[in-house]
C-alpha positions as CSV (number, residue, x, y, z in Angstrom):
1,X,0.0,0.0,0.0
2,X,1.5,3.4,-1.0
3,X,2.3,5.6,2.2
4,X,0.5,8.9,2.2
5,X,2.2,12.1,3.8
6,X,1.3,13.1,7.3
7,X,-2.3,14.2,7.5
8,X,-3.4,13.0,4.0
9,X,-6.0,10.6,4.1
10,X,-6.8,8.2,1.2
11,X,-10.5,8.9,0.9
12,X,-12.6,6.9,-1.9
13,X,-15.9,4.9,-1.5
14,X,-14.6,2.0,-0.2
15,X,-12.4,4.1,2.5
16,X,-13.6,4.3,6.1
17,X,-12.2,7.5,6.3
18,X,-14.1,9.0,4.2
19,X,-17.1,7.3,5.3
20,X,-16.4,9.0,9.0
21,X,-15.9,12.0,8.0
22,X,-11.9,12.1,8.2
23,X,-10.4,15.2,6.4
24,X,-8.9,13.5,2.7
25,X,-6.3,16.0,2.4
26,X,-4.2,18.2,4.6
27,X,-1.1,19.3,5.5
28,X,0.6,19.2,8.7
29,X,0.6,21.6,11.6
30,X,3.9,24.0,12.2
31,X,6.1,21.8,13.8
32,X,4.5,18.5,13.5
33,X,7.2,16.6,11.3
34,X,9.9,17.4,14.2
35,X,7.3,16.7,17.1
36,X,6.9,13.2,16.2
37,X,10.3,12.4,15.6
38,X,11.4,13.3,19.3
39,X,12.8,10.8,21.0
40,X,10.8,11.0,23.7
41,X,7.8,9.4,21.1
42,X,9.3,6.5,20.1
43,X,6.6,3.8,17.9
44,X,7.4,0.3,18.8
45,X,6.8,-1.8,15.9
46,X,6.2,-5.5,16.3
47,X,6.6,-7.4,13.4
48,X,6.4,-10.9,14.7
49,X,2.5,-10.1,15.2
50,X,0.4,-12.2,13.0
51,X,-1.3,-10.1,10.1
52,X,-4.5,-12.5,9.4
53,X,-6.3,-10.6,7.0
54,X,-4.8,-7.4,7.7
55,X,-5.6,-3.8,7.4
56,X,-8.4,-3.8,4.3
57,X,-6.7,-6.9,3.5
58,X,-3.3,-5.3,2.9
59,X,-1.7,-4.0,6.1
60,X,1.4,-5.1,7.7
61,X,2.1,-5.1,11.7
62,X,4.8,-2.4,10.7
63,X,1.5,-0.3,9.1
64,X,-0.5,-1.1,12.2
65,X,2.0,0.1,14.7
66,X,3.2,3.3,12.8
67,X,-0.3,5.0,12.6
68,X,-3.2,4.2,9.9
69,X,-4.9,7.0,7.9
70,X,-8.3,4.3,8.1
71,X,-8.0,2.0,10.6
72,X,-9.4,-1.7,10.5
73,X,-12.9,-3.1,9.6
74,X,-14.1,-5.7,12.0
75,X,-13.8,-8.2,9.0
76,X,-10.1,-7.5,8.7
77,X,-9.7,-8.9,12.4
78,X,-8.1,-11.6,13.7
79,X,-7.0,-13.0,16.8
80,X,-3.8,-12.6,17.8
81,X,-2.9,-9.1,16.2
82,X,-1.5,-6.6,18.4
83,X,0.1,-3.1,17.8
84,X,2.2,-1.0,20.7
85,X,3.4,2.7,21.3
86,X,6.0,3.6,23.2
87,X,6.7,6.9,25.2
88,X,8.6,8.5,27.9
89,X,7.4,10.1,30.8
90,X,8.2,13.8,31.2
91,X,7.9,16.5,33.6
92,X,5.9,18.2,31.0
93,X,3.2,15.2,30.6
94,X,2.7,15.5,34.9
95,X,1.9,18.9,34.8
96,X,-0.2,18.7,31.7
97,X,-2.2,15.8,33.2
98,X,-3.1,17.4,36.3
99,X,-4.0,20.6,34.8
100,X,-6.5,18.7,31.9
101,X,-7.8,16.9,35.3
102,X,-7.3,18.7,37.9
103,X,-5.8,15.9,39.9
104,X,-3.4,18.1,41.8
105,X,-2.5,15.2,44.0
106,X,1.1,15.8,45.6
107,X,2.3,12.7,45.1
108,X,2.9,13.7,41.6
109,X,3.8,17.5,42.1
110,X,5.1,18.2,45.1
111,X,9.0,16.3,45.1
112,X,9.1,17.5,49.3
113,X,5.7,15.6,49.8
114,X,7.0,12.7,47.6
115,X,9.8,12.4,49.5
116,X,8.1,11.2,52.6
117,X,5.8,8.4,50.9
118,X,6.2,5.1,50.6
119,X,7.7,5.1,47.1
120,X,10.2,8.2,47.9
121,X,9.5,10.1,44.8
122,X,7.1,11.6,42.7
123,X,5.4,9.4,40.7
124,X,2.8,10.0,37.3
125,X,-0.8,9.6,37.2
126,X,-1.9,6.0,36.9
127,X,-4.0,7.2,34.3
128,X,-1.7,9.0,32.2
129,X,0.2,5.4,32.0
130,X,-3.3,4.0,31.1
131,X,-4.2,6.6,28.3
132,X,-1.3,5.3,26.1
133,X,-3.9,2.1,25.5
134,X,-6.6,4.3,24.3
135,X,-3.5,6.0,21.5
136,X,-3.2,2.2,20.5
137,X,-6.0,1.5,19.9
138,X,-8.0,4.8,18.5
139,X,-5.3,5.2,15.7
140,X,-3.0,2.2,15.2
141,X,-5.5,-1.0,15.9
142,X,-8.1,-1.4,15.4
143,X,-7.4,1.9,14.8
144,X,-10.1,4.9,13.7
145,X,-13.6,4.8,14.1
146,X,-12.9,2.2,16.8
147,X,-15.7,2.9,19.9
148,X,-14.9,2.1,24.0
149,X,-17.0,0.0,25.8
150,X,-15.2,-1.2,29.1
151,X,-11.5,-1.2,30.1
152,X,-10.7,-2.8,33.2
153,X,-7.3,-2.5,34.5
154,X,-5.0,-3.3,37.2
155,X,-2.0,-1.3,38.7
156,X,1.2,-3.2,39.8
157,X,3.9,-0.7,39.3
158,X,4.1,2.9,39.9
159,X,5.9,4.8,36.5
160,X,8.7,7.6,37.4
161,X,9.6,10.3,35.7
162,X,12.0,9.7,32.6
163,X,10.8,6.1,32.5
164,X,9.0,4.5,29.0
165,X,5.9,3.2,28.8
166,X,4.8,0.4,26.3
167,X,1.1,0.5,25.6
168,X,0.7,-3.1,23.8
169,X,-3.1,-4.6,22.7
170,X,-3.9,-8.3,21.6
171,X,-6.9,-9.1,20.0
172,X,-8.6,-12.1,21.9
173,X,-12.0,-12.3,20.6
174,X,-14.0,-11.2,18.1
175,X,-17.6,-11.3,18.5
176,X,-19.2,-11.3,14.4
177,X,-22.9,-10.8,15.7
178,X,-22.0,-7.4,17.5
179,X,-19.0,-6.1,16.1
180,X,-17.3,-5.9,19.5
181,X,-13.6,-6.6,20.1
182,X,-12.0,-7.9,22.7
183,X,-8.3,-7.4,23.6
184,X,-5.5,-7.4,26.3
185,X,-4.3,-4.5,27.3
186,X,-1.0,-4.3,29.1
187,X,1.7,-1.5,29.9
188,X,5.6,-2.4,30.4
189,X,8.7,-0.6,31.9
190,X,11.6,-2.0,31.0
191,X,10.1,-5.7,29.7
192,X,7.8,-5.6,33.1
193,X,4.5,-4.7,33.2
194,X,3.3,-1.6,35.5
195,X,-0.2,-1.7,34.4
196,X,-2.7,-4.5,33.1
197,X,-6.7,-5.3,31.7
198,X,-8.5,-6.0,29.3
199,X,-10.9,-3.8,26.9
200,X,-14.1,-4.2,24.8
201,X,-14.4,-2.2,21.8
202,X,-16.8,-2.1,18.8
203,X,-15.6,-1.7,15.3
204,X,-16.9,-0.6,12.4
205,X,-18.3,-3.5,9.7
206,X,-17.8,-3.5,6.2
207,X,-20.9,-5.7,5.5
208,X,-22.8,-3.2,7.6
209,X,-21.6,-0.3,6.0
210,X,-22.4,-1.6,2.2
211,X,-25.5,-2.5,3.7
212,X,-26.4,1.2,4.6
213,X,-24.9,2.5,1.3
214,X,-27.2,0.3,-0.6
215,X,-30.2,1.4,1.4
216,X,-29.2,5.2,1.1
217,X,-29.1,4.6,-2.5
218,X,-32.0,3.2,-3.3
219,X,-34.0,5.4,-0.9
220,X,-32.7,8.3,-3.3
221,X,-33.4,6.5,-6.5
222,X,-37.2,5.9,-5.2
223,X,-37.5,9.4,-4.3
């Protein structure tokens, strides 16, 4: 499949993109290129993941894990895929958190109050850890268009500042009636995991889609 530049999207009738109303064209922001290459925002790409039927029934694991313009129909499924990201905790993202969520807890700002706790430090949000899952799996796989339904999830680590999180997903059922996805969510520091669950997704059907289309059409050839 021919790569596309940054913020193009490849747009024709049979393109979920343009079905969802993604912009087909675009250039990127001031900035962008040299944003995403900062270390800091590193993609881990796992290309040992099985492809089954892959993305529109030609993507790659490299394609899944670098970022799709369309993402995955449910058809294109399979269990076993899985796609990961990979970033490094900053100052920056702590401050940022709390501010979007106003958890101000001093365990994560204040380094004096940190210092008398039972981990000795400051430490980030849990669910700044946790929000690297929903990156994985709102733009790489299944990727856009892809809807939450539950995410359970269990802490066993606490993340410092200047450590890298991995964000992996597994597909481990597939549920055809529904369109719901099930995968295994898991976050790792150095190989070990700091946060686990599970999530249940649905995902957008080809069948279903061509199924609307048709009716759409014919409703405005009646009319």
């Amino acid at each position: 499949m021919r790569r596309q530049a940054f913020g193009q999207v490849k747009g024709g009738m049979g393109s979920r993109a343009g079905r969802i109303g993604l912009p087909r064209t675009g250039t990127p922001p001031p900035g962008a290129r040299s944003f995403l290459a900062k270390p800091h925002m590193p993609v881990q790409t796992d290309l040992a993941a099985p492809l089954g039927t892959g993305y529109r029934g030609r993507c790659t694991a490299a394609q899944r894990n670098i970022g799709m313009d369309e993402g995955c129909f449910f058809e294109d499924l399979a269990i076993g895929q899985k796609a990961s990201f990979g970033k490094t905790i900053t100052e920056a993202d702590i401050v940022l958190f709390a501010a979007v969520t106003g958890d101000t807890n001093p365990m994560h700002l204040n380094e004096e109050y940190a210092r008398g706790s039972f981990f000795g430090e400051r430490i980030a949000h849990g669910m700044l850890a946790a929000g690297l899952i929903t990156k994985v799996m709102g733009t790489q796989l299944p990727g856009p268009g892809t809807i939450y339904m539950s995410q359970s999830l269990r802490f066993r680590k606490p993340v410092r500042i200047g450590e890298t999180v991995t964000a992996t997903v597994e597909i481990t059922s597939l549920n055809a009636e529904k369109h719901r996805v099930t995968l295994s969510t898991v976050c790792r520091v150095k190989g070990e995991p700091v946060l686990e669950g599970e999530a249940m997704v649905t995902v957008p059907s080809r069948a279903a889609l061509a199924a609307r289309d048709a009716a759409l059409v014919a409703k405005e050839a009646a009319e």
